[in-house]
C-alpha positions in Angstrom: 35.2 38.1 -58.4 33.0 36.2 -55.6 30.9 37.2 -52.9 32.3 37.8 -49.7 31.2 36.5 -46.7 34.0 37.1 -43.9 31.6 35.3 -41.4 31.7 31.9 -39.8 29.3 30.4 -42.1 28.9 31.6 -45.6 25.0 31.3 -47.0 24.2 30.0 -50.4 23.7 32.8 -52.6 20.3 33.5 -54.1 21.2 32.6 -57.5 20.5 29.2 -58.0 18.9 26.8 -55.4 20.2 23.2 -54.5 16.6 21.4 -55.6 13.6 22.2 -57.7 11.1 24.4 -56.0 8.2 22.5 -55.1 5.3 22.0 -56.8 2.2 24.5 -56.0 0.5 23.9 -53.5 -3.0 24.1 -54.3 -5.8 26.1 -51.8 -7.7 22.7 -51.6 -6.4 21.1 -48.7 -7.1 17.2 -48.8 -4.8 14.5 -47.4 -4.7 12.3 -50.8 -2.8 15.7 -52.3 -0.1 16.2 -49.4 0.8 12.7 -49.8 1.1 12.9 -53.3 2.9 15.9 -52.9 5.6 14.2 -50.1 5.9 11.4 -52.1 7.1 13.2 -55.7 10.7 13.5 -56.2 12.7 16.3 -56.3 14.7 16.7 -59.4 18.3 16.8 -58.7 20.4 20.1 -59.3 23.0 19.2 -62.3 26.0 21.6 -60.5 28.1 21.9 -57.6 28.6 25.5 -56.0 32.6 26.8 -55.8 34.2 28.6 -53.4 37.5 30.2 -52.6 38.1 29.3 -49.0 40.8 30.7 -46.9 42.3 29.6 -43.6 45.0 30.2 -41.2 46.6 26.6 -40.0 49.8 27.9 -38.7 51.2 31.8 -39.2 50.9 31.9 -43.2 47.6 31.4 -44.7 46.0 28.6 -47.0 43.9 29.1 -49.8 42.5 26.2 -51.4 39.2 25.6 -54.0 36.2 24.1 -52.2 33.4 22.3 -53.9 30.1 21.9 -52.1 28.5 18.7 -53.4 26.0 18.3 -50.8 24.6 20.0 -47.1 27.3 17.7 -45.2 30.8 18.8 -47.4 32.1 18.2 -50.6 36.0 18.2 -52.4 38.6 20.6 -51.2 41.0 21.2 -54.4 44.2 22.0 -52.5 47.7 22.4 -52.5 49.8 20.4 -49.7 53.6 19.5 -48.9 56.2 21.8 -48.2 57.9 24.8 -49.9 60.4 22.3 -51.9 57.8 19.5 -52.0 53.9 20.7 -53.2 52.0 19.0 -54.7 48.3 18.9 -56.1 45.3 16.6 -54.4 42.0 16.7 -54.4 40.3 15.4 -51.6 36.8 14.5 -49.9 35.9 17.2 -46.8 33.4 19.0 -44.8 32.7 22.3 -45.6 35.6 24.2 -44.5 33.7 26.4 -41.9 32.9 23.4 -40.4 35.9 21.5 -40.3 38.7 24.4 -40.0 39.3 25.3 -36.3 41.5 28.5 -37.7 38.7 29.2 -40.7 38.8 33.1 -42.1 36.2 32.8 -44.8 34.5 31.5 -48.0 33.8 33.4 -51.1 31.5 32.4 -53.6 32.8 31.6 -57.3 29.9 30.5 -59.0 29.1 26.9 -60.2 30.8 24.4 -61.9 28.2 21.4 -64.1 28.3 18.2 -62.4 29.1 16.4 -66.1 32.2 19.1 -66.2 33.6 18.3 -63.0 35.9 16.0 -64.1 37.3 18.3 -66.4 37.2 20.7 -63.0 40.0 18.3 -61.7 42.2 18.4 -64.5 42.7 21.7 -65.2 43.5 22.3 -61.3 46.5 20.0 -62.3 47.7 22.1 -65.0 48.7 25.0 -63.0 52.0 23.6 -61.2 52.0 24.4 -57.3 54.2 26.9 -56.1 57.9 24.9 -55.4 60.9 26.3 -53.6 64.8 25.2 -54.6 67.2 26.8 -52.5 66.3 30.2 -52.1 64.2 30.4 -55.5 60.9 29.8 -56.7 60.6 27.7 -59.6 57.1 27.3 -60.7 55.9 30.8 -62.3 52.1 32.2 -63.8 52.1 34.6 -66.3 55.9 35.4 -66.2 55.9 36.1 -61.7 56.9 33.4 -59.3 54.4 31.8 -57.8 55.2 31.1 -54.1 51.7 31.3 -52.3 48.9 29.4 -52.1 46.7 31.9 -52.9 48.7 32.1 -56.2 48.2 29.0 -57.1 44.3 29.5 -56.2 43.8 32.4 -58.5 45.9 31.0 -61.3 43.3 27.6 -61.3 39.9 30.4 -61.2 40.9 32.3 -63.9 42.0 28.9 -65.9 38.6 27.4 -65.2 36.6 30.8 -66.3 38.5 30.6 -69.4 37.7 27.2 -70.3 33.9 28.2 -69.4 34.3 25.5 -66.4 33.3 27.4 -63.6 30.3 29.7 -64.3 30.8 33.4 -62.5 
């Protein structure tokens, strides 16, 4: 679906960049140019990239939706609580390779349009986490039990392709 990277750090992939190239520079060197140059803004990039990130906090694994919204981190779109208790949150992080001591990897989704990404939210929502009663699963995706993380995780990508949310 993604890119995988299985390393420590994932790299940006080559499709779209964060800013605007720069402007030409021209063979005429003159200092009144450079500092023209320096001082023209940068147009800012109108999307955020998405990963699927994966890590292993204790002996099962966590898979949770991570948007990059800037070098430093972004929004991890996650599931949390217990088997009988999960719920939905979005919240502000580093970039999981960064902050996760027990990190696997990141896989590249595609991008999601900064004036969708409320929208990006919402439909994580719709998709009810994976809840335990008992000895049963009572939250279920496309007629299965859901009782995983990861679950959860592909049930919100394919929901956001559909609704043309997150761009492959």
């Amino acid at each position: 679906m993604g890119q995988d990277n299985s390393s420590s750090r994932s790299e940006q992939p080559g499709k779209r960049s964060k800013k605007w190239h720069k402007q030409p520079q021209s063979s005429k060197s003159s200092k009144g140019s450079k500092k023209a140059q320096q001082n023209t803004p940068q147009k800012e990039a109108t999307f955020y990239h998405v990963y699927h990130a994966v890590y292993y906090p204790n002996s099962a694994n966590t898979n949770f939706l991570f948007v990059e919204k800037g070098h430093d981190g972004g929004d991890a779109h996650q599931i949390t609580g217990s088997d009988a208790v999960r719920h939905y949150e979005a919240i502000e992080s580093q970039r999981p390779d960064v902050m996760c001591p027990n990190f696997n990897k990141m896989t590249w989704l595609g991008t999601v349009e900064k004036e969708n990404y409320t929208r990006f939210g919402y439909l994580c929502e719709q998709i009810p986490p994976p809840r335990k009663e008992g000895t049963v699963w009572m939250n279920s995706y496309e007629g299965e039990p859901m009782k995983s993380t990861e679950q959860w995780t592909e049930a919100v990508i394919k929901l956001l392709v559909a609704d043309r949310i997150l761009d492959p």
